[in-house]
C-alpha positions in Angstrom: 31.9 -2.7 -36.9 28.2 -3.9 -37.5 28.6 -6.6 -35.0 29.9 -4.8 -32.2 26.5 -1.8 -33.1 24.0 -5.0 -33.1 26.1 -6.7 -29.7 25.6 -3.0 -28.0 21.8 -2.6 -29.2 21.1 -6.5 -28.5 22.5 -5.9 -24.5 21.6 -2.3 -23.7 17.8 -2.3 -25.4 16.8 -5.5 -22.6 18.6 -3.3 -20.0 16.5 0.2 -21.1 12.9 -1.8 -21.0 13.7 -2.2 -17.0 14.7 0.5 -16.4 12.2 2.4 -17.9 9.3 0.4 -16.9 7.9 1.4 -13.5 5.8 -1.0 -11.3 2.9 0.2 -9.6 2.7 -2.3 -6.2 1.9 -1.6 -2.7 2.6 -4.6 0.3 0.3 -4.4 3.0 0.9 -7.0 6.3 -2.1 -7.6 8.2 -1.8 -9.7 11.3 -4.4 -10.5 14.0 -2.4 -10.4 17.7 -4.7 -12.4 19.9 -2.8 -11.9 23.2 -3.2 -8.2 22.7 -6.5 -7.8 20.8 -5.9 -6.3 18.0 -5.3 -6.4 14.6 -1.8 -4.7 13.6 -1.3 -3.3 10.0 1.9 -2.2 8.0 0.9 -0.9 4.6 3.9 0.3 2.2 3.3 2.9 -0.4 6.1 4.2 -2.8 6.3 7.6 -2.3 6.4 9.2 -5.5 3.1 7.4 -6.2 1.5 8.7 -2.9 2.9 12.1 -3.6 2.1 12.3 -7.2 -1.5 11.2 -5.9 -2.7 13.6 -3.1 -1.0 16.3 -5.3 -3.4 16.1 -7.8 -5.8 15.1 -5.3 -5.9 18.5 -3.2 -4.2 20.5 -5.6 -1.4 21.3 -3.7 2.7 20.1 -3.3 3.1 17.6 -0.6 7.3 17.3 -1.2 7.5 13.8 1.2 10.1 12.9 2.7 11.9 16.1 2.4 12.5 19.0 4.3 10.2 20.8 3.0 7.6 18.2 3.2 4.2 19.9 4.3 3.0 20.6 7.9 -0.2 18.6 8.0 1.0 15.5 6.3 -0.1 13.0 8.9 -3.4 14.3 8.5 -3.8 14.2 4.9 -2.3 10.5 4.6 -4.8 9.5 7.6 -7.7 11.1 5.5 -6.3 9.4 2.3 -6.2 6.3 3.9 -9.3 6.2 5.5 -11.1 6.9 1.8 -9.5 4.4 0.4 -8.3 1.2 2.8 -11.1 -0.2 4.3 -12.1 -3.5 7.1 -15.0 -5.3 7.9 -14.0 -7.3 11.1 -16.7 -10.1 11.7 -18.9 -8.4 9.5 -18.8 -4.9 11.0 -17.0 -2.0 9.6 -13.7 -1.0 11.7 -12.2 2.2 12.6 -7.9 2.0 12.3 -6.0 3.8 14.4 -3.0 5.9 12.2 -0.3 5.0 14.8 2.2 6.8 12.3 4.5 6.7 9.1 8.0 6.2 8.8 10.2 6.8 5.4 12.5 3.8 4.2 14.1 4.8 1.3 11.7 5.3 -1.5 8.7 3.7 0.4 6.7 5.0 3.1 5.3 2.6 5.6 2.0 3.4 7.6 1.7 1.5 10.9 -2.6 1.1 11.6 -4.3 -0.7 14.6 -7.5 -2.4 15.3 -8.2 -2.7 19.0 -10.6 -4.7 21.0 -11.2 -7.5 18.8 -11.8 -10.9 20.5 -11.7 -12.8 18.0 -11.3 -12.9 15.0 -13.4 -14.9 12.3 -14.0 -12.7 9.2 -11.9 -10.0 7.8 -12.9 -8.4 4.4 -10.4 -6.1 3.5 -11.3 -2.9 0.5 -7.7 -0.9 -0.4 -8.6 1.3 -3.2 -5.1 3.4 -2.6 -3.6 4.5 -5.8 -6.1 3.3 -8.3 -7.3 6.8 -8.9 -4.0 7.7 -10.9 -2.3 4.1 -11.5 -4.3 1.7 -13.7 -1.8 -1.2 -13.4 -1.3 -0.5 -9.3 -1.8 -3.9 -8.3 -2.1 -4.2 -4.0 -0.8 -7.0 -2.2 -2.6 -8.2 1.5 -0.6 -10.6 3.2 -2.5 -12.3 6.4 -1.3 -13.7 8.9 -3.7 -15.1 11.6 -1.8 -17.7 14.5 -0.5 -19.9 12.2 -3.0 -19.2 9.4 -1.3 -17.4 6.2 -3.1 -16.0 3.4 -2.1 -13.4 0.3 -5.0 -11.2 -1.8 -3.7 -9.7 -4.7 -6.0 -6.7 -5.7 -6.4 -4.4 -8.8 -9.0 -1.8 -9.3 -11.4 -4.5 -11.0 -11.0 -6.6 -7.8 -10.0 -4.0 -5.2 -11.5 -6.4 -2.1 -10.6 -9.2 -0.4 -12.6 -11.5 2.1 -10.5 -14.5 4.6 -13.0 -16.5 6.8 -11.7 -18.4 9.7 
């Protein structure tokens, strides 16, 4: 009987720690569309950790991705996002476009544009999203320019990334 109590503990207490365990990641894909001009950006949030955040951010009850989500949502994520998820583009300071969100699952995916760029030869990239709250959120930048690939992992002690061309 001591066996099989030990077996159980020895395979469910690994199983537990994942569970249990939340990660605290955001993906962003950046990539630089030279035909068009523009700089295209996907950026993935969980939403529980975007909800939990502008909750206690405005005070208030966001319920995402339900259907009683709030009516001004687009709004507060563009503001959110405009605080916190920043590019310089050859050394000036850019303006994104909030094309618009989509849920997938537990994730919610913002689509972003950068128009009118010629070319591209610096990007320095500042994504401060969901440090406020999560002090292991770690955000990954994945770059893609023609056939030029590069990956930024930031955390609130590094929260900035810089790719020259």
């Amino acid at each position: 009987m001591k066996f099989k109590q030990v077996f159980f503990l020895l395979i469910t207490l690994p199983l537990l720690s994942f569970t249990l365990h939340k990660y605290y990641v955001s993906m962003c894909e950046i990539e630089y569309v030279q035909e068009q001009k523009s700089v295209q950006i996907t950026l993935g949030l969980f939403i529980d950790d975007i909800e939990d955040t502008l909750d206690k951010d405005l005070n208030t009850v966001t319920n995402l991705a339900t259907t009683s989500e709030i009516k001004n949502v687009d709004t507060l994520y563009y503001n959110y996002l405009k605080k916190h998820f920043n590019l310089t583009i050859n050394n000036t300071v850019k303006n994104f476009t909030y094309i618009g969100k989509e849920y997938d699952d537990d994730i919610v995916r913002f689509y972003l544009e950068i128009e009118n760029i010629e070319q591209l030869q610096q990007l320095e990239i500042k994504n401060t999203c969901l440090f406020n709250y999560f002090e292991e959120q770690q955000n990954i930048i994945k770059i893609k320019v023609k056939d030029y690939h590069k990956t930024f992992y930031l955390t609130k002690n590094n929260d900035k990334g810089l790719l020259k061309l």
